[in-house]
LOFI-601420 format. One record per residue: residue in three letters; x, y, z of N, C-alpha, C in turn. Coordinates in steps of 0.1 Angstrom, whole numbers, plus 2048, in hexadecimal, padded with zeros to 3 digits. Layout:
BEGIN
ALAXYZXYZXYZ ...
% end
This chain:
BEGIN
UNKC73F778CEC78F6C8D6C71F6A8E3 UNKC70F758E8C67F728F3C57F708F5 UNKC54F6D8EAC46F6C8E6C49F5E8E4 UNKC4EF598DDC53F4C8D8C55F418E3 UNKC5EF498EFC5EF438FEC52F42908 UNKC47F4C900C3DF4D907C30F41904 UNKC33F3F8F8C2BF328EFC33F258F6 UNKC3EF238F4C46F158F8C3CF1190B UNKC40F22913C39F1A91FC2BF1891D UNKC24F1C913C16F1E916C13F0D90E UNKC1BF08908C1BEFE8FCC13EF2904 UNKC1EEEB90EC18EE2917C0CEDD91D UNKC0AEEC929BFBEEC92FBF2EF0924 UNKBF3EF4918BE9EF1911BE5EE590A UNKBEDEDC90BBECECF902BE6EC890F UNKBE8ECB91BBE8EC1926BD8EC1927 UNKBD3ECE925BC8ED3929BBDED391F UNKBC2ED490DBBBECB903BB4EBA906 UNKBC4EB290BBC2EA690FBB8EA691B UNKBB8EAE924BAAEAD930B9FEA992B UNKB9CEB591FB8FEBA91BB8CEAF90D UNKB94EA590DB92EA0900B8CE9390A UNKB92E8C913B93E8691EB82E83925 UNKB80E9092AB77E97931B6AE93924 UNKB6BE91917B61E9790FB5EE8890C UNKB67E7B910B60E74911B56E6B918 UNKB59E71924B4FE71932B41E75935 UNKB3AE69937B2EE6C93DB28E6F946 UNKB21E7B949B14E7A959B11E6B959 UNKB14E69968B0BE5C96AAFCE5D969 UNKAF5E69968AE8E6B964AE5E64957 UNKAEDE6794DAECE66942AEFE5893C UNKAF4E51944AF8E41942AEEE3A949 UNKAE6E3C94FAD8E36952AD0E3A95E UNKACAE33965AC0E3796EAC0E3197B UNKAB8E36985AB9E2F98FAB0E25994 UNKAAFE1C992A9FE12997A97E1999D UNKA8AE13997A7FE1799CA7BE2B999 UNKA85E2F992A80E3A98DA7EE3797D UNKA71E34979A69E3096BA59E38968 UNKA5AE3B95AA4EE3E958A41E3195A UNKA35E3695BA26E3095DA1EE30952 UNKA19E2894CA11E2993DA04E2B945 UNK9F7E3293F9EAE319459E8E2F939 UNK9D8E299389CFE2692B9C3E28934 UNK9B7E299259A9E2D92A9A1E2891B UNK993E2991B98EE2990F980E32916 UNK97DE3C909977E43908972E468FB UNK968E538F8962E548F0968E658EB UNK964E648DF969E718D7958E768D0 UNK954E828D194BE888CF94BE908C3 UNK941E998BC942E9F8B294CEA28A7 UNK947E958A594DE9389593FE98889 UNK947E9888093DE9C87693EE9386D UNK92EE88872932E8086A93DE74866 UNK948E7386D951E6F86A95AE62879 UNK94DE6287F94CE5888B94CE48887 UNK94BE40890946E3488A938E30887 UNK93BE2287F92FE2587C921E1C883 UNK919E1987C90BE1588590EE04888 UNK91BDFF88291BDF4881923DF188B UNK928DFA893931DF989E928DF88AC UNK922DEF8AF91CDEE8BE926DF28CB UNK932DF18CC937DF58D893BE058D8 UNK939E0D8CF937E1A8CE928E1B8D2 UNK91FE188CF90FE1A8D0910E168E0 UNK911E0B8E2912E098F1918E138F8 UNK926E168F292DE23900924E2F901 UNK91EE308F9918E428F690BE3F8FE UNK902E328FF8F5E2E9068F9E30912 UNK90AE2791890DE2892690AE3292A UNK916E3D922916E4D92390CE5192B UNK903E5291D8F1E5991F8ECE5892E UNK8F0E4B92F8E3E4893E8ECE4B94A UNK8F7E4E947900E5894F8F9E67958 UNK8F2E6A94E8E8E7994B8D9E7694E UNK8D8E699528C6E679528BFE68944 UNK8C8E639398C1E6292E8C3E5592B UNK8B4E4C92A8B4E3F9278B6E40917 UNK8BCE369108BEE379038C6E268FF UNK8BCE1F8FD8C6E138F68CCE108EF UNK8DCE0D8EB8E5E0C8E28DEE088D4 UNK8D1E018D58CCE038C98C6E0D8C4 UNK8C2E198CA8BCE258C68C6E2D8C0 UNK8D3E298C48DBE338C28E3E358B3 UNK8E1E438A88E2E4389D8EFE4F898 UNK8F6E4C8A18FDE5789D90EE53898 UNK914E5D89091BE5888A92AE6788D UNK922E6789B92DE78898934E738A8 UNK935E658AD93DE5E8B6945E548B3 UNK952E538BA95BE4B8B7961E478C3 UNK967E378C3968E2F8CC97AE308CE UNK981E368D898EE388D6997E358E6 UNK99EE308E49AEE2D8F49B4E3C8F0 UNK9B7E399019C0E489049C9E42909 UNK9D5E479079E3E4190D9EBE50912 UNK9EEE489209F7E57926A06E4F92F UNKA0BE5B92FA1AE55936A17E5E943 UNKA1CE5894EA1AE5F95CA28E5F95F UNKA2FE69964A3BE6D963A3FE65975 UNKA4DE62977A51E5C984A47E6098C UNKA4BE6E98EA49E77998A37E7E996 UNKA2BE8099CA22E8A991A1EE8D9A1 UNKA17E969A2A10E9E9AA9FCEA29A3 UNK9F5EA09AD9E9EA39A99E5EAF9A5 UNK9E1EB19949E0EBA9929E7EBE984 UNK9F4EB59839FCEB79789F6EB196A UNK9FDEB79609F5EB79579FEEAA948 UNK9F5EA19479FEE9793B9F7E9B92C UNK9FEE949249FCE969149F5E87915 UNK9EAE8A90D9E4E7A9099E7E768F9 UNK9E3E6E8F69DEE668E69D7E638E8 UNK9CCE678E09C0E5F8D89BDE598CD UNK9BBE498CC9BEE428BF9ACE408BD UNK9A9E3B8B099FE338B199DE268B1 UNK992E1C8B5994E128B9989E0C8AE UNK97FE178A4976E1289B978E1088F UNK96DE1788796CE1B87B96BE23878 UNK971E2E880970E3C87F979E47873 UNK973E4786697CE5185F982E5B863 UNK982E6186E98AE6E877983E7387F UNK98EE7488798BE7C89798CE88892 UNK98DE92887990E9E88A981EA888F UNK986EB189897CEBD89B978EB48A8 UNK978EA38AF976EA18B7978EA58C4 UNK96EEA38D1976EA48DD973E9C8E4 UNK97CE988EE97BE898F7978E8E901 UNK96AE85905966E8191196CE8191F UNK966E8792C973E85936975E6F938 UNK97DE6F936984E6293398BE5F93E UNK990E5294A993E529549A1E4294F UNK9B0E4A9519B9E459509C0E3C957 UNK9BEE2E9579C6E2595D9D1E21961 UNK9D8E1C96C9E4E1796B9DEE03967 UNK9ECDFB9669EEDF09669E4DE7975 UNK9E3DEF97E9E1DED98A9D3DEF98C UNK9CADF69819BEDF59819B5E04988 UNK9BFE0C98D9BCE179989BBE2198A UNK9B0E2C98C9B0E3A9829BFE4198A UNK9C5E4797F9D0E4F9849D1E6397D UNK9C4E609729C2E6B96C9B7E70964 UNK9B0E7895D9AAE7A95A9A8E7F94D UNK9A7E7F9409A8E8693499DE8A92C UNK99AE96926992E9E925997EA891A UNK990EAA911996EBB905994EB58FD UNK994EBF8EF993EC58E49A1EB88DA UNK99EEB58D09A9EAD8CC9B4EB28C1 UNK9C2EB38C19CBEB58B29CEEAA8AB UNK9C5EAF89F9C9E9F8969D6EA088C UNK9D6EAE8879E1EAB8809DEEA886F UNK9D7EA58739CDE9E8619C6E9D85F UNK9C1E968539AFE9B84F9ADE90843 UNK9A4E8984199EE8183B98FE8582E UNK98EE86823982E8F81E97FE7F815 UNK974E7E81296CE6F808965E747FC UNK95FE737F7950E747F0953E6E7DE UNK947E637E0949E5B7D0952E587D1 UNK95DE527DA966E497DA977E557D7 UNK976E5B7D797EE6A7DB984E697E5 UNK98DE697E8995E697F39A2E6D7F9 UNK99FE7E7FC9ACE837FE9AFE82811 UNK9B9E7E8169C1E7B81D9CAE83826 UNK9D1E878319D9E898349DFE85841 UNK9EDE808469F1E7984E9E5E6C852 UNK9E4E678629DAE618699CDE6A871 UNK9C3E6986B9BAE7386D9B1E6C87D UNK9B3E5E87E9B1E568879B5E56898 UNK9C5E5E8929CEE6089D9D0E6C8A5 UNK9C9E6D8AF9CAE7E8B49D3E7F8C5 UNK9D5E8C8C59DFE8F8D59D5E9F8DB UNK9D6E9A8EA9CFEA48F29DCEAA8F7 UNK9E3EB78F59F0EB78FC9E8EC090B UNK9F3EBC9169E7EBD9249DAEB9925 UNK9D5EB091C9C9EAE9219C5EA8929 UNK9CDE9F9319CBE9693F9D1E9E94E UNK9C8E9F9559C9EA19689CDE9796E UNK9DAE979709DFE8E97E9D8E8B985 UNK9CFE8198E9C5E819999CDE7B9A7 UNK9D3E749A29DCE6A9AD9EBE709B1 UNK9F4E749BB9FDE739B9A06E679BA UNKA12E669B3A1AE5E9B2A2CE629B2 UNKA32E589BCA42E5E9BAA49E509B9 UNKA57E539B8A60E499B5A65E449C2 UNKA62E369C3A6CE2B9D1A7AE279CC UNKA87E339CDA8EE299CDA97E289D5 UNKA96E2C9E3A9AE299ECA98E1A9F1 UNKA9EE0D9F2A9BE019F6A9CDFEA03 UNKA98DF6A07A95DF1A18AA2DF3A1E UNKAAEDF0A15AB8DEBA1EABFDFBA1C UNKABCE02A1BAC1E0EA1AACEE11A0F UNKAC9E0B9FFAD3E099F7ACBE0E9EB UNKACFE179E1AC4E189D4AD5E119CC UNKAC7E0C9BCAD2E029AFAD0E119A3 UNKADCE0C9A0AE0E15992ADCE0E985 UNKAD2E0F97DAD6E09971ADAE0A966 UNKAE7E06961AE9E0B955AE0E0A949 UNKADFE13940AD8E0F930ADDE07927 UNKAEBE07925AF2E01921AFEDF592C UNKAF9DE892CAFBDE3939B06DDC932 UNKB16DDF93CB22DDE93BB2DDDC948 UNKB31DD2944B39DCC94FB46DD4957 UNKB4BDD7949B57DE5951B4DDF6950 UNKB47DF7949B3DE04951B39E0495F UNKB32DF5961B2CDF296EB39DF6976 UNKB42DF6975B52DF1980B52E0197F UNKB53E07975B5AE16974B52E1F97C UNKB40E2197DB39E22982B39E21994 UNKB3AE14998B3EE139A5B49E1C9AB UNKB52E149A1B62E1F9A5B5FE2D9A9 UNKB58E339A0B55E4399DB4DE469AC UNKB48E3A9ACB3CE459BCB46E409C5 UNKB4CE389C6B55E379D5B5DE429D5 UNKB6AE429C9B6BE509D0B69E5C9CF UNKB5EE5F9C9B58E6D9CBB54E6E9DB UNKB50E609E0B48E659F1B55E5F9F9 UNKB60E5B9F5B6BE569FCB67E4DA02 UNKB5DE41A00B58E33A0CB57E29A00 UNKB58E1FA08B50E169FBB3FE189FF UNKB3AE1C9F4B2DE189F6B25E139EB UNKB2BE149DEB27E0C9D0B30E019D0 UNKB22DF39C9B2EDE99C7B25DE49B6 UNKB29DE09ACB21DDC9A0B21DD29A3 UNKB10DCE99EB0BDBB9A3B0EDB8998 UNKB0CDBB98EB0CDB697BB10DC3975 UNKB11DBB966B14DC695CB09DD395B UNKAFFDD0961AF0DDD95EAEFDE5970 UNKAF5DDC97DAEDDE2989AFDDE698D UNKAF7DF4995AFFDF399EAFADFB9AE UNKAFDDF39B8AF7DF29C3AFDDFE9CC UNKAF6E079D2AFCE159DAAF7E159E7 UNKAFDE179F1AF9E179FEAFBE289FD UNKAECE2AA07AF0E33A05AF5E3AA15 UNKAFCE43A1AB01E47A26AF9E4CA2F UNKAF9E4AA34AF4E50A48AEFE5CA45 UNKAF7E65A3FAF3E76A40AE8E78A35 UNKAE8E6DA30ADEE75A23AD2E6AA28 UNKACEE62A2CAC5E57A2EAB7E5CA32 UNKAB6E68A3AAAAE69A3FAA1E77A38 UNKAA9E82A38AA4E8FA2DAACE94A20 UNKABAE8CA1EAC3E98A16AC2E88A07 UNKABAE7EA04ABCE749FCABFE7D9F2 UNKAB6E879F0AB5E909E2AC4E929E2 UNKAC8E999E8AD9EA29E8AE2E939E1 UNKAE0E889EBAE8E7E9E3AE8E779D6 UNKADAE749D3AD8E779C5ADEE7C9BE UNKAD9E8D9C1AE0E9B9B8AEFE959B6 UNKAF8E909BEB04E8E9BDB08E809B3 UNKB01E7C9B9B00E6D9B0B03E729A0 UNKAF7E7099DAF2E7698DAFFE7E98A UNKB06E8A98FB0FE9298EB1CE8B98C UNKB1FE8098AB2BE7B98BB2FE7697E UNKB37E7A977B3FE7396BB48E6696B UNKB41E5F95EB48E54961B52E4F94D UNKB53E4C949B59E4A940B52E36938 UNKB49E3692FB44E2D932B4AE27924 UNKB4DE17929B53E0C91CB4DE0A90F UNKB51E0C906B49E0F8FAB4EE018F3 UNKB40DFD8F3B40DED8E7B3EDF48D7 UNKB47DEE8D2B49DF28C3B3FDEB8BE UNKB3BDF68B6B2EDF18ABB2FDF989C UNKB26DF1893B28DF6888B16DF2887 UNKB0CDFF882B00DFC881AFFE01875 UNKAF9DF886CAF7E0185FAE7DFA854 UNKAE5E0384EAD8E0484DAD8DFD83E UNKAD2DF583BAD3DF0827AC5DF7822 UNKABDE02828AB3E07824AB9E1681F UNKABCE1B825AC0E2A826AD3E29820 UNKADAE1E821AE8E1B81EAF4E26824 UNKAE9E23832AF4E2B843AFCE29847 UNKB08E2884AB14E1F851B17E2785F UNKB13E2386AB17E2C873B1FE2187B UNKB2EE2987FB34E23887B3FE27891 UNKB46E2589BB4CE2B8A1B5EE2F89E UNKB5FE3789CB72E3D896B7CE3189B UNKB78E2D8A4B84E228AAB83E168AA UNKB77E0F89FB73E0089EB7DDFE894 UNKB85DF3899B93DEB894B8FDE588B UNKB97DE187BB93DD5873BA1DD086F UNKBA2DC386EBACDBE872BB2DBB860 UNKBBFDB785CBC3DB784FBBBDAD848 UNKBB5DB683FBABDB0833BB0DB7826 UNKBB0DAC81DBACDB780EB9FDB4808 UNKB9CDC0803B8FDC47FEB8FDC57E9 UNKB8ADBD7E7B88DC27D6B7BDC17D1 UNKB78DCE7CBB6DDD57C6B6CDD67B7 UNKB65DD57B2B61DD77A3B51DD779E UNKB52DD8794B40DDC78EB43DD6780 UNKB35DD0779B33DC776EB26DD176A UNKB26DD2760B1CDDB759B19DDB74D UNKB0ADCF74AB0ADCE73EAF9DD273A UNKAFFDD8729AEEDE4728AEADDE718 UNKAE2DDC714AD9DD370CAD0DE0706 UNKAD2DE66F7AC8DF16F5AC2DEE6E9 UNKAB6DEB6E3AB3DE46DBAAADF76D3 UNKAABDF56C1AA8E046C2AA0DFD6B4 UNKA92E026B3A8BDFD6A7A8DE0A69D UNKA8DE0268DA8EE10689A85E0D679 UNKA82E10674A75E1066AA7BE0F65A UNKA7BE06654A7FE06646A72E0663A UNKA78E17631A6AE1B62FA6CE1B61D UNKA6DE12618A70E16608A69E1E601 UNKA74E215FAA6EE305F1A64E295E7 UNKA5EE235E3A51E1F5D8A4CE145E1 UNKA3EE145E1A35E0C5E5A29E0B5DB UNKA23E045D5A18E005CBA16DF45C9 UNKA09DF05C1A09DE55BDA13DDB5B4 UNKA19DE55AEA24DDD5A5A2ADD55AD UNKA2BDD85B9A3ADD35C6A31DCC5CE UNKA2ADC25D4A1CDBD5D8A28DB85E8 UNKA32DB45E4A3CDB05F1A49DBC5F8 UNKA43DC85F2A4CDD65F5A41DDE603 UNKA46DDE60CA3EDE2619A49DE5624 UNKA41DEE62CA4BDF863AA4DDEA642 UNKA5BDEB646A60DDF652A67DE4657 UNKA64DE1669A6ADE6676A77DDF678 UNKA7FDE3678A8CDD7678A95DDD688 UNKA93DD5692A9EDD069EAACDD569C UNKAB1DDD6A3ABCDDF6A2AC4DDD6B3 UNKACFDD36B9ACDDD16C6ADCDD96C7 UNKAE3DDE6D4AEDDDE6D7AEDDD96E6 UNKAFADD46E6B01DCE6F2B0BDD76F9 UNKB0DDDB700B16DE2708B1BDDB716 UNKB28DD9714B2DDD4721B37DDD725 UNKB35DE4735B3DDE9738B44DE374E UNKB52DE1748B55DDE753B60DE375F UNKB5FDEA76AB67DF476EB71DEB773 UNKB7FDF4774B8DDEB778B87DEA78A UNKB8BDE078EB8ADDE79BB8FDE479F UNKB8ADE67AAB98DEC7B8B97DE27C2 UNKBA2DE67C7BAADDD7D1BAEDE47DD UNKBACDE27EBBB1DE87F2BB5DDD7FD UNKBC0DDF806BC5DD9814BC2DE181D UNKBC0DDC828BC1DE4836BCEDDF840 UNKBD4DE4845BDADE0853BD1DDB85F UNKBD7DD9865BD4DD0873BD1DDB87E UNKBD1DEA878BD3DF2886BC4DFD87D UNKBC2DF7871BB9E0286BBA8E01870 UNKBA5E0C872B92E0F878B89E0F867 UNKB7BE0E86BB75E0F864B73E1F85E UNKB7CE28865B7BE31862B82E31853 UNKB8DE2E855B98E3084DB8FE29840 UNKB8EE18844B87E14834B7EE1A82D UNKB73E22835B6BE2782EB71E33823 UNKB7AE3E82EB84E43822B8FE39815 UNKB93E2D81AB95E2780EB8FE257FF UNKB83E1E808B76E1F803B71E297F2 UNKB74E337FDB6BE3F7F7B75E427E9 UNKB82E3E7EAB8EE447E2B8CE3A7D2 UNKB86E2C7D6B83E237CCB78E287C9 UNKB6BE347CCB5DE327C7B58E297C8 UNKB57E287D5B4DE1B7DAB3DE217DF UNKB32E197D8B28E267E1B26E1A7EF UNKB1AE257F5B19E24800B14E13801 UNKB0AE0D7FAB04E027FDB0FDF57F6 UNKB1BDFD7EEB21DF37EDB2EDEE7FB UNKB2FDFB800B39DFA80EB2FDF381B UNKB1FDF1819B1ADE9822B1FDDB822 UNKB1DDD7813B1FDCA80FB2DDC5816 UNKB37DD0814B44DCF814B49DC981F UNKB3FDD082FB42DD2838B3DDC2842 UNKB31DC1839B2CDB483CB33DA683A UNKB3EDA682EB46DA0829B51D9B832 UNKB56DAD838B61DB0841B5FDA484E UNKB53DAB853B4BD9F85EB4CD9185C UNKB47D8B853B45D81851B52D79852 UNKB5FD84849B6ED7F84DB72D7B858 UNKB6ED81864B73D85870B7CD9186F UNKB7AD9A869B85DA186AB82DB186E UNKB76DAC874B69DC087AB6DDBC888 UNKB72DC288AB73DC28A0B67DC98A4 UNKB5CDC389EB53DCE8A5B46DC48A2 UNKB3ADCA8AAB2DDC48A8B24DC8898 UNKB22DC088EB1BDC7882B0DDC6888 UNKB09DD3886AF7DD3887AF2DD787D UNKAE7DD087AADDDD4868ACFDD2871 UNKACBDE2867AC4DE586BABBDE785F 
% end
């Protein structure tokens, strides 16, 4: 009995405290709901050349390879005209790098090297020091090393064994930061913008709400469904921005979820959310199945000779028809039923998967899917 009194009081604050944590689990870091302006990655590009190949470079008919390798040369005080030049163990390739918000000189990026020829494979290549671009036209890096291709390409007499893109290779660290670069998002007027990823009109509102009273002031107001505008305070403005950030990002918000139903007619994927509403529909399903087997079979009489001049082996057609047709099913939904639930309907008639696409598409077209269909 007194164990039993000891469960009754414990009964409560454990349900209260389930509900927190159930609560709680659907809440997001505002980190995690998007970004803050002006903190974005930087693409660099370059073109350069890739070296010892075997053989397997571009070929002689490629003059802008011949040309890079002549530029090269006289780089070194070796005159050599792109017409002299006979080699086939160079290849003409872009480098693409991502330069992170934040980089410091010195820091180390991952490149890609593609080719831009005729080159049957980069493998065993290495790239040239190669000098990385922004949009803006300034070098921001430098790329250099040994290449991972990943694959391999073999020919001969028209032979041709294969594997993955032999074309496509990665320097991991093979580019030097040269420039440093950091993130502006402190604005003139002493305000940084929030951007959502998913830009939403009551997120934007919940969002605001959440930083005012965490800092007890108003100092978030949402301009639209994607911004929301932060002043930021006196104490943090001149050394502690970081600290307020930190806090920023740190804040949970609970964000509006637009119902969707995305589903795939390649793979026959249905992904959707447990609480997308469909409103009273009935559904009837069935299958028609008809099989056609035609079976030849040899008629072989027991005497054959000249006596019988019209007695001879004949193939004779034998067809069958089979019709087979399953009892339909039938199902209703209520007005309060999810896509969750029909899909278990669904499943109980043997429905497969590509036929509950069709189904759902149907549903839609009723009006009767509370939710967005996406085909993908």
């Amino acid at each position: 009995m007194k164990f039993a009194c000891i469960l009754k009081k414990l009964a409560l604050p454990l349900l209260l405290a389930m509900s927190t944590i159930v609560h709680a689990s659907e809440q997001g870091r505002l980190k995690d709901l998007g970004r803050i302006e002006g903190w974005r990655d930087n693409q660099l590009v370059g073109y350069g050349l890739v070296t010892g190949l075997a053989g397997t470079g571009d070929s002689l008919r490629n003059k802008t390879t011949r040309q890079s390798l002549a530029n090269l040369l006289s780089q070194f005080d070796i005159a050599v005209t792109s017409e002299l030049v006979q080699s086939r163990n160079v290849a003409a390739v872009m480098i693409t790098a991502t330069l992170p918000p934040v980089a410091s000189v010195g820091d180390k990026l991952d490149v890609s090297v593609t080719s831009i020829g005729d080159a049957r494979s980069l493998l065993g290549g290495v790239l040239m020091m190669t000098p990385l671009k922004g949009p803006n036209g300034q070098v921001y890096a430098l790329a250099q090393g040994s290449l991972s291709i990943g694959g391999y390409k073999y020919d001969l007499n028209g032979n041709v064994v294969q594997k993955n893109h032999p074309t496509v290779g990665a320097i991991p660290n093979g580019a030097n930061v040269e420039v440093a670069v950091g993130a502006d998002v402190l604005r003139s007027d002493q305000t940084i913008r929030y951007v959502l990823a998913e830009p939403d009109y009551t997120t934007s509102s919940r969002v605001a709400d959440a930083i005012n009273r965490s800092f007890g002031q108003s100092l978030a107001t949402a301009i639209d469904g994607g911004k929301i505008e932060v002043m930021v305070p006196q104490d943090y403005q001149s050394k502690r921005l970081v600290s307020f950030l930190t806090k920023l990002e740190g804040l949970s918000v609970e964000p509006d979820k637009r119902a969707k139903v995305v589903v795939n007619e390649r793979t026959g994927v249905v992904v959707a959310g447990g609480d997308v509403r469909i409103n009273k529909v009935t559904i009837t399903h069935g299958d028609l199945k008809v099989s056609i087997v035609t079976d030849y079979l040899v008629s072989q009489p027991s005497f054959v000779g000249p006596a019988l001049p019209n007695v001879r082996t004949e193939v004779v057609p034998q067809t069958r028809i089979d019709v087979q047709e399953q009892s339909m099913g039938s199902i209703q939904t209520r007005s309060s039923n999810t896509v969750s639930d029909l899909v278990q309907a669904l499943g109980k008639i043997k429905v497969s998967p590509r036929d509950m696409i069709s189904i759902l598409q149907g549903i839609k077209a009723a009006g009767a899917l509370r939710a967005e269909l996406i085909i993908q």
